[in-house]
C-alpha positions in Angstrom: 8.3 -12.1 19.2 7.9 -9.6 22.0 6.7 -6.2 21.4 8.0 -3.4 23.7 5.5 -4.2 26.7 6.8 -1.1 27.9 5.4 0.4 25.0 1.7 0.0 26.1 2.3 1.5 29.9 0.1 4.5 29.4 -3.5 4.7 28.7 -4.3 0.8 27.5 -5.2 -0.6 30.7 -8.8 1.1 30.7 -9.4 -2.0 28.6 -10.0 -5.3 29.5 -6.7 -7.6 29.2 -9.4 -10.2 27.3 -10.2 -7.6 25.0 -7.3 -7.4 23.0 -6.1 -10.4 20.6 -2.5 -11.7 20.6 0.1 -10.1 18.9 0.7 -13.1 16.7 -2.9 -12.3 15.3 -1.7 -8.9 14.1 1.6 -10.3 12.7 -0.2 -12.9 11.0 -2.5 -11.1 9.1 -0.5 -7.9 7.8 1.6 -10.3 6.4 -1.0 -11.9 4.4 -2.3 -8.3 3.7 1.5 -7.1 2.8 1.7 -9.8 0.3 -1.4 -9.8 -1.4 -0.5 -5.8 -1.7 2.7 -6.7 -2.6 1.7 -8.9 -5.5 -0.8 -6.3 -6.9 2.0 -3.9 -7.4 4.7 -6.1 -8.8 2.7 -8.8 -10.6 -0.7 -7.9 -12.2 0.4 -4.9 -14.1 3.0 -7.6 -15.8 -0.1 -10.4 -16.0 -2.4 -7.8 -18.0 0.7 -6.7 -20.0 1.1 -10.1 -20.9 -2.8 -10.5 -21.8 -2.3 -7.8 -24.2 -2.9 -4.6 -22.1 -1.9 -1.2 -24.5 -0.6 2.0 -22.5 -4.2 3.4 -22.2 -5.4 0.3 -20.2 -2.8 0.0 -18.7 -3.8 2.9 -16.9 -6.6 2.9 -17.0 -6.2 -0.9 -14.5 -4.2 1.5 -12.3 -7.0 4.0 -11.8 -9.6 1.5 -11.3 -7.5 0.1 -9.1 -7.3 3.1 -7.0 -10.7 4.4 -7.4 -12.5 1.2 -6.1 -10.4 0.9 -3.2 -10.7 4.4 -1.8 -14.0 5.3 -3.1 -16.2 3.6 0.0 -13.8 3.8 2.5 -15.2 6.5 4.2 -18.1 4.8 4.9 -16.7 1.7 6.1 -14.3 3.4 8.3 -16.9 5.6 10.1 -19.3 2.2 10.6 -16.4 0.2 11.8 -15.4 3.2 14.5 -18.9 3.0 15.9 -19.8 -0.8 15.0 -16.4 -2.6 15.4 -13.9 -4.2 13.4 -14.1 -7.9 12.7 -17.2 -7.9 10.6 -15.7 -5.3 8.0 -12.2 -7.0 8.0 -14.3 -10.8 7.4 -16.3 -9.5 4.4 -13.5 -7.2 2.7 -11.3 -10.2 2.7 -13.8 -12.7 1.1 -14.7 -10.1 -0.9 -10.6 -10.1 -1.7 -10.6 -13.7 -2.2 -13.3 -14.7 -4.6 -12.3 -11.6 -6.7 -8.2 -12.9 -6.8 -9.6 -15.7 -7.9 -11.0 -14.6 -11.2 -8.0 -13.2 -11.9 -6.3 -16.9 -12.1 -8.6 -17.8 -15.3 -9.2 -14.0 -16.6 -8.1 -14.3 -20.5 -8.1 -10.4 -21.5 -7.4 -6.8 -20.3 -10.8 -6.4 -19.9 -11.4 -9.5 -17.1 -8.2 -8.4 -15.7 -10.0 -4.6 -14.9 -12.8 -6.4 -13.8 -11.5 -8.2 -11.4 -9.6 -6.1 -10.2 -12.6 -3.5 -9.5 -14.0 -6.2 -7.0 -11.0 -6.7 -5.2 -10.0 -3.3 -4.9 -14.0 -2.5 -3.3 -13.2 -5.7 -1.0 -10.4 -3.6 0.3 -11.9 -0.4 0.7 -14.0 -2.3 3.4 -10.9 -4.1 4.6 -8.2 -1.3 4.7 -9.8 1.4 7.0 -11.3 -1.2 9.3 -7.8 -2.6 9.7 -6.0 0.7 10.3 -8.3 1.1 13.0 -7.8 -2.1 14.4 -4.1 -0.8 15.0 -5.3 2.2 16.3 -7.2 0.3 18.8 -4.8 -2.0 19.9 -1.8 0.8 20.1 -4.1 3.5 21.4 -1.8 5.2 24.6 0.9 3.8 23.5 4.0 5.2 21.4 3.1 3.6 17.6 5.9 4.2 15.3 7.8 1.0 17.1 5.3 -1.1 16.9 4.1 -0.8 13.2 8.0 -0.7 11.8 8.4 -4.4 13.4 4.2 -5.6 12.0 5.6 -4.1 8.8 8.9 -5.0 8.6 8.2 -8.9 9.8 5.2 -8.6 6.8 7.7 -7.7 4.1 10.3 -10.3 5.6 7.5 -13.1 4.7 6.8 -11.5 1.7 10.8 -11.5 0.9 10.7 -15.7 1.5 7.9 -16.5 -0.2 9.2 -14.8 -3.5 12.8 -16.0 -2.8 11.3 -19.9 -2.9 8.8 -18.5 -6.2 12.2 -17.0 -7.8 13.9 -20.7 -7.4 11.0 -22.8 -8.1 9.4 -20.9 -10.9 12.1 -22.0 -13.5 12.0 -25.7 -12.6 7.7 -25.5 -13.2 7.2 -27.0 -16.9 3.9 -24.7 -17.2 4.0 -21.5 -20.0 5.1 -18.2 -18.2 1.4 -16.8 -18.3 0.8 -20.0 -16.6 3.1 -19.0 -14.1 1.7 -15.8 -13.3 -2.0 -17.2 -12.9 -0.1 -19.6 -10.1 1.3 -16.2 -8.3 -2.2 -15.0 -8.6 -3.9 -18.1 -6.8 -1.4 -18.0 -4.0 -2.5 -14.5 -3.7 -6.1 -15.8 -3.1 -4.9 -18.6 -0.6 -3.1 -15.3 1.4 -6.7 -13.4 1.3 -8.6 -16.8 2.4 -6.4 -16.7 5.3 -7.0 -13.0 6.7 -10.8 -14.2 6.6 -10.4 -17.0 9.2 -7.6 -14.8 10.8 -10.4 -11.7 11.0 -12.3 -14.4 13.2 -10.0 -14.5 15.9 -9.2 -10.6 16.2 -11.3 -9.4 18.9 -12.7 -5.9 18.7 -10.9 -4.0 21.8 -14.3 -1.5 21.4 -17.8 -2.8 22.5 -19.3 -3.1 19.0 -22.6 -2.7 20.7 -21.3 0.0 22.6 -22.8 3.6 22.9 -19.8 5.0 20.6 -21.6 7.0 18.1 -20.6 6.5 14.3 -18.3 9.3 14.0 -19.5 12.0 11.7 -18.9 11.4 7.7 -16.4 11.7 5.0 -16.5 15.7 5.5 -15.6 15.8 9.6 -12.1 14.9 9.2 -11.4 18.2 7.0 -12.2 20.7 10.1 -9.3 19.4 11.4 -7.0 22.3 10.3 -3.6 20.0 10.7 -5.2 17.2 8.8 -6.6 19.5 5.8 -2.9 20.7 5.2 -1.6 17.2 5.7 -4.1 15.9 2.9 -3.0 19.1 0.2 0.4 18.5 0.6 0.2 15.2 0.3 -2.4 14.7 -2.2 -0.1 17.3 -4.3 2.4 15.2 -3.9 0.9 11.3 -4.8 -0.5 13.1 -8.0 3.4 13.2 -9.4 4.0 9.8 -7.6 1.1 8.1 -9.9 2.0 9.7 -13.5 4.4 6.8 -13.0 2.5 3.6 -12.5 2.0 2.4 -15.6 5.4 3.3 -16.8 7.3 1.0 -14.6 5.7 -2.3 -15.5 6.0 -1.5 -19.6 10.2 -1.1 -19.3 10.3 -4.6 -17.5 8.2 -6.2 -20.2 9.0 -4.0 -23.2 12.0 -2.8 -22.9 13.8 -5.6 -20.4 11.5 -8.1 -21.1 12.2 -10.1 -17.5 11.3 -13.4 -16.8 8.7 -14.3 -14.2 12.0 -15.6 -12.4 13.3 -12.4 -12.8 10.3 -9.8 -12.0 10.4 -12.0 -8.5 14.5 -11.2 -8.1 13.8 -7.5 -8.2 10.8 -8.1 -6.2 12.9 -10.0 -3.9 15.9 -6.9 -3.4 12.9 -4.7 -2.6 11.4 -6.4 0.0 13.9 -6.7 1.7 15.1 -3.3 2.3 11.5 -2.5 3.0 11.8 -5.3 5.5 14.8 -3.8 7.1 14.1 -0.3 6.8 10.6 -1.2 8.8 11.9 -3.1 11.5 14.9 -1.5 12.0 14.4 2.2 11.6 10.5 1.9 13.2 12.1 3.3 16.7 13.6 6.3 14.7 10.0 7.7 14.0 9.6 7.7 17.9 12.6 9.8 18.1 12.5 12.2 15.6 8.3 12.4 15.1 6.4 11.5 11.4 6.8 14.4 9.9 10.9 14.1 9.4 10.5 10.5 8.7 8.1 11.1 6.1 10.2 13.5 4.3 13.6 11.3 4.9 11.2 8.7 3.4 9.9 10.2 0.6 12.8 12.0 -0.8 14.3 8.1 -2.2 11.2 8.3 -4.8 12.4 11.0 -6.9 15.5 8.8 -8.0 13.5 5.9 -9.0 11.9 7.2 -12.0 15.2 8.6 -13.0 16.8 4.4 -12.7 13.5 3.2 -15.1 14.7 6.0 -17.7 18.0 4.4 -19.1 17.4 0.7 -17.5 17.7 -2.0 -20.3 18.7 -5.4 -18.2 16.5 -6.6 -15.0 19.6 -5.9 -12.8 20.1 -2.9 -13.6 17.1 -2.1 -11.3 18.2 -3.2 -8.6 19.2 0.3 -7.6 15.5 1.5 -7.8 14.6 -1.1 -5.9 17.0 -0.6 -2.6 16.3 2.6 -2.9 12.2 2.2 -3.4 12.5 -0.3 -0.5 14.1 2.6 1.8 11.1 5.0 1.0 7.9 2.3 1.2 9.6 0.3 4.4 10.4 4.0 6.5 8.0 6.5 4.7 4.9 4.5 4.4 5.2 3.5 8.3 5.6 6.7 9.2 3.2 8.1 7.0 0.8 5.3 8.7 1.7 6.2 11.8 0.7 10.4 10.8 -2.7 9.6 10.0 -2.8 7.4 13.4 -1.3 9.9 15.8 -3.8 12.7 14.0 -6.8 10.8 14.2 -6.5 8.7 17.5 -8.8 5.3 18.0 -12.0 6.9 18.1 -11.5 8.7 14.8 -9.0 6.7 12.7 -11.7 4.3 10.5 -12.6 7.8 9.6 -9.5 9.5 9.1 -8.1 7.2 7.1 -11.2 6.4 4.9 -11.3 10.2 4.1 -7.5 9.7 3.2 -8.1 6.8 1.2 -10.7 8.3 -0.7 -9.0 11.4 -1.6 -5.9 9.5 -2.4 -8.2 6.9 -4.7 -9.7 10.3 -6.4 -6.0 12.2 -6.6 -4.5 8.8 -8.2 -7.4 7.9 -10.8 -6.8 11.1 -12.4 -2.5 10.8 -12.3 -2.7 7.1 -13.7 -5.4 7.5 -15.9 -3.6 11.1 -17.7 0.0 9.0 -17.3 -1.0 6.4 -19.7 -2.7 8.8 -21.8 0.1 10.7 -22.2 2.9 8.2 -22.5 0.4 6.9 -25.6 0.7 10.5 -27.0 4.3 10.7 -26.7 4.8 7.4 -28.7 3.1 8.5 -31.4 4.9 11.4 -31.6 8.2 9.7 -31.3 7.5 6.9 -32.9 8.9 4.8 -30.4 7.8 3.3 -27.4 11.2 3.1 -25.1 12.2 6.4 -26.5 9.0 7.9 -24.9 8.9 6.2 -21.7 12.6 7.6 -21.1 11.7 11.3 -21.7 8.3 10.9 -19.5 10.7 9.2 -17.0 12.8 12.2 -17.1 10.0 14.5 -16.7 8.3 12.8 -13.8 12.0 13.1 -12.0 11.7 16.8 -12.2 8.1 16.3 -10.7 8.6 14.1 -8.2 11.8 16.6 -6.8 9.6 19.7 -6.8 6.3 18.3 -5.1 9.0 16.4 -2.3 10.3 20.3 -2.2 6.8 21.2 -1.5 6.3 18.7 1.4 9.7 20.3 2.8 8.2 23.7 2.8 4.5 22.9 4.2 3.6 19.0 5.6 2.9 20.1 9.4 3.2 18.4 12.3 0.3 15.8 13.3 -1.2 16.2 16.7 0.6 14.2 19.2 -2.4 11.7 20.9 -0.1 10.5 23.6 -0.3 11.1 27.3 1.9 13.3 29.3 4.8 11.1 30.6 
């Protein structure tokens, strides 16, 4: 697959043509990445459900989850600006790997939490070190092309390789949490390969270069664009995470879905996000991040309000197309904010400080979302009665903050070259 040669015709050719890795290299490994990420979303909140998970651990796995991966990304994404990418991409993906292994024979709630501690630090090495291997190999070019089609050919694999799972998985004479612990080890197989693929990506930046390591965790927040960019946002994934832990509880409480059927919904989402990346990538070129974020974003206050009354697995479907529409355009552009803000020299950092603050932001909203859905139950005395009013709250949330990024999310610094 080609992508847009015309698209690096200003500023890339100060490096060296042997400095840069094929594109297939890139492609390769975001699609591991996508589905390993993909899988942590859709499949382990079910998996500790199934061990036995109540609401509080529930999110309580989500906060961990978020804390671990954000809360040494700054560091790794300043060392990897100055020092270079492959090392930091290797050892956050066998970090990845022996950790998504354990969750294949974990037998409790508690193993499940643990486990997914260690993988979440393995990709707070990995994450920032591989947004600023995009940075690198994009830098002087126009980027939101280039990362819809990465993206959208990521989600495309992840689409196939759930769409053979969804037909297989009910032919495999193994107990459904057996089933799950076989999505989890081909989630470890995916994170084994991005370690032999970060051996082939070459570093486009001399790691023994004279780049300094740029500044810490604090220098990003002088930036006066950035620092709104992070409040509004930040405001705005606080509502986003209340959530979390509600989704997975209606499909196994309330719906009760197959493993067959969690990879059916799965499936419908992927693919939009698949399409939505690859084909609407060019738009954020056209009409800049900031409108795509908000066209992006906007899909997520409906999806809350689809969990609310949803008592078969089809009938979220909906959420699904219209989840897809928001993680497939809005998280590319979103990506490709932080990217145009930061620029190649900064963007380890940038998005380490994002990460963080995110990880921080997201603890709290999963952590107080499962607390409170627990309260609400045993006020209502019914679980599905309380996750559709909190579902109906969060709606309200989720429109108001998505009102607030209307009213206040700037514009990011444009990094490219005069034309």
């Amino acid at each position: 697959m080609e992508i847009a040669p015309e698209a690096f015709a200003h500023g890339i050719d100060i490096y060296e043509k042997g400095h840069r890795s094929p594109k297939w290299v890139y492609f390769l490994f975001q699609m591991m990445l996508s589905f390993s990420q993909n899988l942590a979303f859709q499949y382990i909140p079910l998996y500790n459900k199934k061990l036995g998970a109540d609401e509080i651990q529930m999110g309580l796995m989500t906060s961990v989850q978020n804390v671990f991966s954000t809360a040494f990304s700054p560091f790794w994404g300043r060392v990897s600006d100055g020092r270079g990418r492959k090392l930091f991409l290797f050892t956050g993906s066998f970090i990845a790997t022996a950790s998504a292994g354990t969750l294949v024979i974990a037998n409790n709630p508690n193993q499940v939490i643990l486990s997914i501690a260690v993988n979440s630090f393995g990709l707070s090495m990995l994450i920032p070190a591989w947004q600023g291997a995009l940075a690198d190999y994009t830098e002087g070019s126009r980027r939101g092309g280039f990362m819809g089609r990465l993206i959208g050919v990521s989600y495309m694999y992840v689409t196939i390789a759930l769409f053979i799972y969804a037909f297989v998985a009910p032919f495999i004479n193994i107990s459904e949490i057996e089933q799950y612990r076989l999505i989890m080890a081909i989630s470890a197989i995916n994170f084994f390969l991005m370690v032999l693929l970060s051996w082939i990506i070459i570093d486009i930046k001399n790691p023994n270069s004279d780049t300094p390591q740029i500044g810490n965790v604090f220098l990003p927040l002088k930036d006066p664009t950035y620092r709104q960019f992070l409040f509004v946002i930040l405001f705005w994934w606080f509502w986003m995470s209340l959530a979390w832990s509600y989704f997975p509880t209606v499909i196994e409480v309330v719906i009760d879905a197959s493993v067959s059927e969690v990879a059916w919904i799965a499936i419908t989402g992927t693919i939009v996000q698949a399409i939505s990346s690859y084909r609407l990538g060019g738009l954020i070129d056209r009409i800049g991040e900031r409108k795509s974020i908000l066209f992006g974003f906007i899909t997520f206050t409906i999806v809350p309000l689809n969990f609310a009354f949803a008592t078969e697995w089809w009938h979220l479907i909906p959420a699904q197309i219209i989840a897809g529409i928001g993680i497939g355009f809005g998280f590319t552009a979103l990506q490709t904010y932080i990217l145009e803000i930061a620029g190649s020299e900064r963007a380890g950092n940038y998005q380490g400080t994002y990460n963080l603050l995110w990880g921080i932001v997201t603890f709290v909203g999963s952590f107080f979302g499962g607390w409170a859905l627990q309260q609400l139950k045993e006020l209502l005395g019914s679980l599905p009665l309380a996750l559709t009013y909190a579902l109906l709250a969060i709606t309200a949330f989720r429109f108001f903050s998505n009102f607030i990024m209307f009213l206040y999310l700037p514009d990011p610094k444009s990094t490219l070259p005069e034309q």
